[in-house]
C-alpha positions as CSV (number, residue, x, y, z in Angstrom):
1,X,4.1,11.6,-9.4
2,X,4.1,12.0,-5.4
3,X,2.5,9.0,-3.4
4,X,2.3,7.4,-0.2
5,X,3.7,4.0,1.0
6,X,2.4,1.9,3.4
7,X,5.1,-0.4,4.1
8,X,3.2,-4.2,6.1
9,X,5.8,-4.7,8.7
10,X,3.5,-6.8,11.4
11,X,5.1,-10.1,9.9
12,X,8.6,-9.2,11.5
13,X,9.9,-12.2,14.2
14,X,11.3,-10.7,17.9
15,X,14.2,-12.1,16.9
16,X,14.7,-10.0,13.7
17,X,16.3,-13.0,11.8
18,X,16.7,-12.4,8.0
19,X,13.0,-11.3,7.5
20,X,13.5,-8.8,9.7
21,X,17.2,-7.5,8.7
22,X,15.0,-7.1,5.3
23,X,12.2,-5.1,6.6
24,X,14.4,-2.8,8.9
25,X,17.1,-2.0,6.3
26,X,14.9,-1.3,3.8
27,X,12.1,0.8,6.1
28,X,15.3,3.1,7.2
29,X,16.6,3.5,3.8
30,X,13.6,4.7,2.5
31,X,13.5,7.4,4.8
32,X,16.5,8.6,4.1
33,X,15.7,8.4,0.6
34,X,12.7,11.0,1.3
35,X,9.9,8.4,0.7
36,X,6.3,9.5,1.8
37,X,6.4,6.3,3.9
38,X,4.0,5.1,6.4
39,X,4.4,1.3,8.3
40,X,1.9,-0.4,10.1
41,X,4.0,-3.1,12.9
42,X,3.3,-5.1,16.0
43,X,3.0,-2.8,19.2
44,X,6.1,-3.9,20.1
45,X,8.0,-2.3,17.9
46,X,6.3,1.1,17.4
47,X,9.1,2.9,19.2
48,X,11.6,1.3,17.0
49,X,10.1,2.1,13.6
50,X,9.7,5.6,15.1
51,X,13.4,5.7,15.3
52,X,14.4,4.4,12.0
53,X,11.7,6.4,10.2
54,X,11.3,9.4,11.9
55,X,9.5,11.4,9.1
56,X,7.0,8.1,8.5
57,X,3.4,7.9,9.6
58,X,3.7,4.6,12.2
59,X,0.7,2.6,12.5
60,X,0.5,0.3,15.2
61,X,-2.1,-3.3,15.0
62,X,-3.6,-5.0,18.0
63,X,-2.3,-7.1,20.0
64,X,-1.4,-11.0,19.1
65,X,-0.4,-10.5,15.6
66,X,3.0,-12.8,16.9
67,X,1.0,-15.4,16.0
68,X,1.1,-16.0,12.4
69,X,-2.5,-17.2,12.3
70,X,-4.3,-14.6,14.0
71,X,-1.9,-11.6,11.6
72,X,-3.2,-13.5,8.7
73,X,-6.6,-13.0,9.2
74,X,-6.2,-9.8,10.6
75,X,-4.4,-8.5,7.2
76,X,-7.0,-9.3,5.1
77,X,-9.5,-6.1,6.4
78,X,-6.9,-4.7,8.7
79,X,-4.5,-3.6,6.1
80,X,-6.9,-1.9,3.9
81,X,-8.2,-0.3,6.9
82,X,-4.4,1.1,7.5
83,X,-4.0,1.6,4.8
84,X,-7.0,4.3,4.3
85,X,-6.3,5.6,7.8
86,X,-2.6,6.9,6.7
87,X,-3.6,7.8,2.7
88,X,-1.7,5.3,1.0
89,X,-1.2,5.3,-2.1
90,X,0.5,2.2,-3.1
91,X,0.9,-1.0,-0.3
92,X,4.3,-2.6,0.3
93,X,3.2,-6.5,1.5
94,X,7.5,-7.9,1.7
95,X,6.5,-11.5,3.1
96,X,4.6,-13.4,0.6
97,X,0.7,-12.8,1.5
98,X,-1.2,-10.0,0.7
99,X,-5.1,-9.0,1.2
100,X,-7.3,-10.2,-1.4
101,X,-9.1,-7.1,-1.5
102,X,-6.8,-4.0,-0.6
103,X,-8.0,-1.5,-2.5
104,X,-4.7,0.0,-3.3
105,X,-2.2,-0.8,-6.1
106,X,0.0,-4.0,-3.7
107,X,3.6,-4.6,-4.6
108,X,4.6,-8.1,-2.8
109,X,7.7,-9.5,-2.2
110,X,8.1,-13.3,-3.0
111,X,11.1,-14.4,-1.2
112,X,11.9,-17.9,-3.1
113,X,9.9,-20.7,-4.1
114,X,11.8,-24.1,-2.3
115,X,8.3,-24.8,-1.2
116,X,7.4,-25.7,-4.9
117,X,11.1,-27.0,-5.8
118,X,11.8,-28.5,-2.6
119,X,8.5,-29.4,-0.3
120,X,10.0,-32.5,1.3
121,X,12.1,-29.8,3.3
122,X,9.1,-28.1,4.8
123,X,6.2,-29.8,6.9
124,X,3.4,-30.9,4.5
125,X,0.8,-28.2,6.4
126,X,3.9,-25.5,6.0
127,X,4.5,-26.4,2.0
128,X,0.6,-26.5,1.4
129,X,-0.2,-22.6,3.4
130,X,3.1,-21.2,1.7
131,X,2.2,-22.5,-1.8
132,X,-1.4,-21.4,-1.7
133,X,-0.4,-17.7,-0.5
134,X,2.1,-17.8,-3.0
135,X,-0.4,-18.5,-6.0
136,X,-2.5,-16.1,-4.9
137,X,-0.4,-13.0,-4.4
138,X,1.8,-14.1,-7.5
139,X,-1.6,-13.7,-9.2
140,X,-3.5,-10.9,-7.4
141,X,-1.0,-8.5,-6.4
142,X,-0.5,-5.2,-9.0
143,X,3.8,-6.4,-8.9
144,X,6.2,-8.5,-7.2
145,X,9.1,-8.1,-6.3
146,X,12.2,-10.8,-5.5
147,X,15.8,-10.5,-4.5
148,X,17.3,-12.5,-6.6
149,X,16.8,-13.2,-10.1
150,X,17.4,-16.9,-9.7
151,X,13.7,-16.3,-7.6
152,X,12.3,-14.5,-10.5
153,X,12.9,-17.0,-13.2
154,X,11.8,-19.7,-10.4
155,X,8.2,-17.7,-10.5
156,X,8.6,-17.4,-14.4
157,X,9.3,-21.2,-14.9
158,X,7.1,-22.6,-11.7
159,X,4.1,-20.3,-11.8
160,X,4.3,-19.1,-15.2
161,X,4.1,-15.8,-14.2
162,X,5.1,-12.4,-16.7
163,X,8.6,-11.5,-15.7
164,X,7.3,-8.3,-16.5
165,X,5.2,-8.0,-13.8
166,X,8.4,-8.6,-11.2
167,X,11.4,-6.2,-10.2
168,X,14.4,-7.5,-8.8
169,X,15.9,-5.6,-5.9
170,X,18.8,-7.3,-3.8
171,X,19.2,-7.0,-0.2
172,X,21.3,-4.8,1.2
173,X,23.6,-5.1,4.6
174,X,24.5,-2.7,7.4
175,X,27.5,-2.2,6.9
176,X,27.6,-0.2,10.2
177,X,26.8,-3.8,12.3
178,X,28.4,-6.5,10.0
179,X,31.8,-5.3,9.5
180,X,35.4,-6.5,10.6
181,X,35.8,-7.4,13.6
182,X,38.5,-6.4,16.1
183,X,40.0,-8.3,18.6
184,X,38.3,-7.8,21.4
185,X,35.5,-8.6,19.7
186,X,36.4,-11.7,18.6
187,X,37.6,-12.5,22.2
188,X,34.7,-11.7,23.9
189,X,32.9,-13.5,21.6
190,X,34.5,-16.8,21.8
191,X,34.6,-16.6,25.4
192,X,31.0,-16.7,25.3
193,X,30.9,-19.3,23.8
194,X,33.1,-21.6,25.9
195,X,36.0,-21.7,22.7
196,X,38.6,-19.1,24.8
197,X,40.5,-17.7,21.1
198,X,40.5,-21.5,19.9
199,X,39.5,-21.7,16.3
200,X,35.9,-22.9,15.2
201,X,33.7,-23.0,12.1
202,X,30.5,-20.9,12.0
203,X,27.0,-21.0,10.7
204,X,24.4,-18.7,11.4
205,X,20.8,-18.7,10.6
206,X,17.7,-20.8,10.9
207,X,18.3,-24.7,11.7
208,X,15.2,-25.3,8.7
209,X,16.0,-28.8,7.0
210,X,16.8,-26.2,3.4
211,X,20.0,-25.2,5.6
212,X,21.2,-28.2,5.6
213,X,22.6,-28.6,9.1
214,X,22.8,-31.8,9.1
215,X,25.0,-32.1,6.3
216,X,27.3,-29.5,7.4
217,X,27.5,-31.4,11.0
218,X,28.6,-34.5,9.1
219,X,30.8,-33.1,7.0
220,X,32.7,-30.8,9.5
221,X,33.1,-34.0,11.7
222,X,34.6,-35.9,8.7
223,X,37.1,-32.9,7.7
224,X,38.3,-31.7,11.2
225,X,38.1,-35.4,12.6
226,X,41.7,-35.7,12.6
227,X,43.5,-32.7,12.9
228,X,46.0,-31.8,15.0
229,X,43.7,-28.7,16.3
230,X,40.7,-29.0,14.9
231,X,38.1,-26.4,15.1
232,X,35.0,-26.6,16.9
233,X,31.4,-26.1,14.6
234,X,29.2,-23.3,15.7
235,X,25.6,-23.7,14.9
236,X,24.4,-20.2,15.9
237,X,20.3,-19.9,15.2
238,X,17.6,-21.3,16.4
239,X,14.5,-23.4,14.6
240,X,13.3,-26.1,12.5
241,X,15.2,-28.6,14.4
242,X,15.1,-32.1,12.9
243,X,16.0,-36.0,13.7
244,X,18.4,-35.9,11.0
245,X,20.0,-33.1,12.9
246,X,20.3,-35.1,16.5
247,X,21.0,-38.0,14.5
248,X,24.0,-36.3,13.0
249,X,25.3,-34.6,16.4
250,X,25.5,-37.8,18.0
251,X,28.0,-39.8,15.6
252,X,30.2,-37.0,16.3
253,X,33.6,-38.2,17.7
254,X,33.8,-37.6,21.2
255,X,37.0,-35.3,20.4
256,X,35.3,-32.8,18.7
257,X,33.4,-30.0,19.9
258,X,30.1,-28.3,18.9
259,X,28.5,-25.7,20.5
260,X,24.9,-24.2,20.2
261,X,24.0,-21.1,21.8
262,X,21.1,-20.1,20.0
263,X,20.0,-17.0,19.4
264,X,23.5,-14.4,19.6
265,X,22.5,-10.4,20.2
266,X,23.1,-8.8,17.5
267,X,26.4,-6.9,18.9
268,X,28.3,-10.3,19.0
269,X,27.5,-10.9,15.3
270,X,30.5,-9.3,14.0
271,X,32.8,-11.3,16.1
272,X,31.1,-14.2,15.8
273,X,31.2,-14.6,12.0
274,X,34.9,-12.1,11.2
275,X,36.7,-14.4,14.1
276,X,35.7,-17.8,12.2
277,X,38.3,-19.7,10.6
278,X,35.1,-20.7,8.0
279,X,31.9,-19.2,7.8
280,X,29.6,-22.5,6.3
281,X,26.1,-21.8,4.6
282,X,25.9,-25.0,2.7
283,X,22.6,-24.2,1.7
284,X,20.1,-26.4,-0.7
285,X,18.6,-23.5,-2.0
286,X,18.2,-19.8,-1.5
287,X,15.9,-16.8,-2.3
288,X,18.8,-14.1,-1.5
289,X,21.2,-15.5,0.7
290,X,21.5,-12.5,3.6
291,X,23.6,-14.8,5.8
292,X,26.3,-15.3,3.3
293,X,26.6,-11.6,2.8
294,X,26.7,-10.6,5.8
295,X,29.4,-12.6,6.8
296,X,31.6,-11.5,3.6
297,X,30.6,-7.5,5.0
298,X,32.6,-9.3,8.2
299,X,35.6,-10.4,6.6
300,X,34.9,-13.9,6.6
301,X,35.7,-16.3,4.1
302,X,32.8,-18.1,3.7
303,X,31.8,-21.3,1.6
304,X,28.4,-21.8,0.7
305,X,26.9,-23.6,-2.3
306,X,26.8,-23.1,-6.0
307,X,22.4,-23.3,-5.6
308,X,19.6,-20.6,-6.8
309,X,20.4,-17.1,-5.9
310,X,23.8,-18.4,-3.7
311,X,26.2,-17.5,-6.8
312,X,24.6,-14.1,-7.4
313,X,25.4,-13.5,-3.7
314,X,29.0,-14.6,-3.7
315,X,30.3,-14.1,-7.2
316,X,34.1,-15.3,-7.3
317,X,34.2,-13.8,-3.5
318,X,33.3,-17.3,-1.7
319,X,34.4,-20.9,-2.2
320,X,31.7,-23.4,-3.2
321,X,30.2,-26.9,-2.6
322,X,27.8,-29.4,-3.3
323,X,25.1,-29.9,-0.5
324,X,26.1,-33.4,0.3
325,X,27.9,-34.1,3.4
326,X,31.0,-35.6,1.3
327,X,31.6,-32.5,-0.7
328,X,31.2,-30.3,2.2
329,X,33.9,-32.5,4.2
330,X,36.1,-32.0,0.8
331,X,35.5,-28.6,0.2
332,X,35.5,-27.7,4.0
333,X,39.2,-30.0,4.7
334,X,41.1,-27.7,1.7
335,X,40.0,-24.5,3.4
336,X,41.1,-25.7,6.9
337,X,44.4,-26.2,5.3
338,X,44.9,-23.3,3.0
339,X,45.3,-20.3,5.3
340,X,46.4,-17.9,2.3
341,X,43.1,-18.5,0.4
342,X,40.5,-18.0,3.6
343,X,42.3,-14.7,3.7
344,X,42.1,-14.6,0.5
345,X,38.6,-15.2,0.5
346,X,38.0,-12.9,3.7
347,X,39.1,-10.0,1.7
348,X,37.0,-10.9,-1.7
349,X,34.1,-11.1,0.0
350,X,34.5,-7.8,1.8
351,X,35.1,-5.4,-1.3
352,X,32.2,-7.4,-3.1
353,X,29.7,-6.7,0.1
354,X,30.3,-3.0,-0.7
355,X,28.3,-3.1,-3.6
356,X,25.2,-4.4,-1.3
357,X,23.5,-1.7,0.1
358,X,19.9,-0.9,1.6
359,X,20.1,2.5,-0.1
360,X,20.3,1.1,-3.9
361,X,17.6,-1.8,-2.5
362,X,15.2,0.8,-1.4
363,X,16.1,2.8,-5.2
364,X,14.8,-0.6,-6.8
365,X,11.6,-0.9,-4.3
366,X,10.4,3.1,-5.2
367,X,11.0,1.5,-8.6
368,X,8.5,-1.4,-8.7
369,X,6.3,1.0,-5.9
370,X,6.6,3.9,-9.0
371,X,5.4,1.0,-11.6
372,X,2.4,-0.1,-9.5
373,X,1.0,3.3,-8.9
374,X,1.3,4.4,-12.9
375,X,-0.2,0.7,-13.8
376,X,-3.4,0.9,-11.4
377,X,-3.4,5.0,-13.3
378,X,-3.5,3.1,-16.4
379,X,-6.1,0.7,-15.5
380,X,-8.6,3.4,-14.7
381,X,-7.9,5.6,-17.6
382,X,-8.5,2.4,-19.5
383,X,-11.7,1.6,-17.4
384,X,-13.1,5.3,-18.3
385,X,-12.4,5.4,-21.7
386,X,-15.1,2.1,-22.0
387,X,-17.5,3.5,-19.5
């Protein structure tokens, strides 16, 4: 059965965090997979999905729809207007919401639930929006989909949805920006950031309380506290920054160095994450985990926590920890001091990030889009037969 895909990518940040790394890869890898693809996207970024989908039908929205509240009510009649504009088939919604009326079989992708499991990490308006567009897709749309199957059984147990009404399909990386480093890399990198070769721990990704920077800033301070050269903490990212957080920073001997830069280009990331001595993602909870596998594709050796989808991520290729700020200190203080295992670790994690790729996530996705298509076929053969 041929059909058309009309892929929602107007939800995608400038920044192209991990929402966007999701979106990209797996747009481009259906392309080269021959998918009958079409992607509606900001105006920004019409030239770019041109690029990684040259044979796709781009659809560009109006302007403002970089502010969350204005794409959400645009999506509910703007999408099914795309959507019968390009001849869709089937419609691809991968951040949670979907239109309560699309016309069109709608696959959507539920990321994780730690608004449900977790809400005291999320502002009570944030927790209440997410929760009430996730009821309502996990009920409306035709199939979901999830990366992870610790997400999955988190909708099955939480929602009480079918699990066979959702497809898992991992995330992929690309492999041709996250990979080892070499040195210049690494020394351009660090000289960015102030550090000149010396060694430092890195995290990378949103500053959300679920990250748990806090406790990684606590817990880095308590390891590296007294050591001879301890290395200086990295927190690389940008957002949700907390009390907790600046409470954190400032019981931070004086010795000690942290830097924050933000919001690194894309180019750096390699060196950035293969030149750490430790690559932290103590997270409390995680629907994937793209950070952590992108810094394995690196080279890095990377402790993270043994929480949701984290372990599925890592497998025996990543040392773990409990989300406290003890543990990490623990856990963090016998890496420091075991240079055999980091490498060790480095080059676990790199063979095991082979296996991730957008080309078998975008298989799993024509999948689920294959399943919608033939359900909403069976629905109306079902709906004539009674007529």
């Amino acid at each position: 059965m041929a059909f058309r895909v009309l892929v929602d990518a107007t939800d995608v940040p400038t920044d192209r965090g991990a929402l966007g790394r999701y979106v990209d890869g797996l747009i481009a890898a259906l392309a080269v997979a021959g998918v009958d693809l079409a992607v509606v996207c900001q105006l920004a970024d019409e030239e770019r999905y041109a690029r990684l989908a040259p044979g796709a039908k781009i659809a560009a929205g109006p302007v403002g729809l970089g502010h969350r509240s204005e794409r959400l009510a645009w999506e509910q009649s703007g999408i099914p207007h795309v959507a019968e504009q390009v001849g869709a088939d089937v419609i691809h919604m991968p951040n949670y919401s979907m239109p309560l009326r699309p016309g069109l079989p709608t696959v959507v992708t539920i990321h994780d639930l730690s608004f449900f499991t977790d809400p005291d990490r999320y502002t009570p308006f944030s927790a209440v929006s997410l929760k009430s567009v996730a009821k309502t897709s996990a009920r409306e749309a035709t199939r979901l989909i999830v990366p992870s199957n610790a997400t999955r059984d988190e909708l099955v147990r939480v929602l009480g949805i079918d699990s066979g009404k959702i497809d898992v399909a991992y995330h992929g990386v690309d492999h041709r920006l996250f990979h080892r480093p070499d040195a210049v890399q690494v020394s351009r990198v660090t000289a960015r950031l102030g550090l000149h070769g010396k060694p430092y721990v890195a995290f990378l990704g949103s500053l959300a309380p679920r990250k748990n920077a806090p406790a990684l800033v606590s817990g880095w301070s308590a390891a590296a506290a007294d050591l001879a050269e301890p290395p200086a903490l990295v927190l690389a990212g940008g957002g949700g920054w907390s009390p907790e957080l600046d409470e954190a920073i400032a019981r931070v001997p004086s010795h000690l160095r942290l830097v924050r830069p933000g919001y690194l280009p894309f180019a750096d990331l390699p060196g950035f994450l293969g030149g750490a001595v430790v690559v932290a993602a103590p997270s409390r909870g995680e629907g994937f985990g793209l950070p952590v596998l992108e810094a394995m594709a690196c080279g890095a050796p990377v402790l993270t926590t043994y929480r949701a989808s984290l372990p599925e991520v890592g497998g025996d290729a990543v040392a773990y920890t409990e989300p406290d700020a003890d543990s990490i200190a623990t856990a963090l203080r016998a890496l420091l001091g075991d240079p055999d295992r980091r490498t060790a670790l480095g080059e676990a994690g790199y063979a095991r990030a082979q296996d991730f790729t957008w080309a078998a996530s975008a298989s799993a996705h024509v999948a689920c889009y294959k399943r919608a298509a033939d359900q909403r076929a069976g629905d109306q053969r079902a709906g004539d037969s009674f007529a």
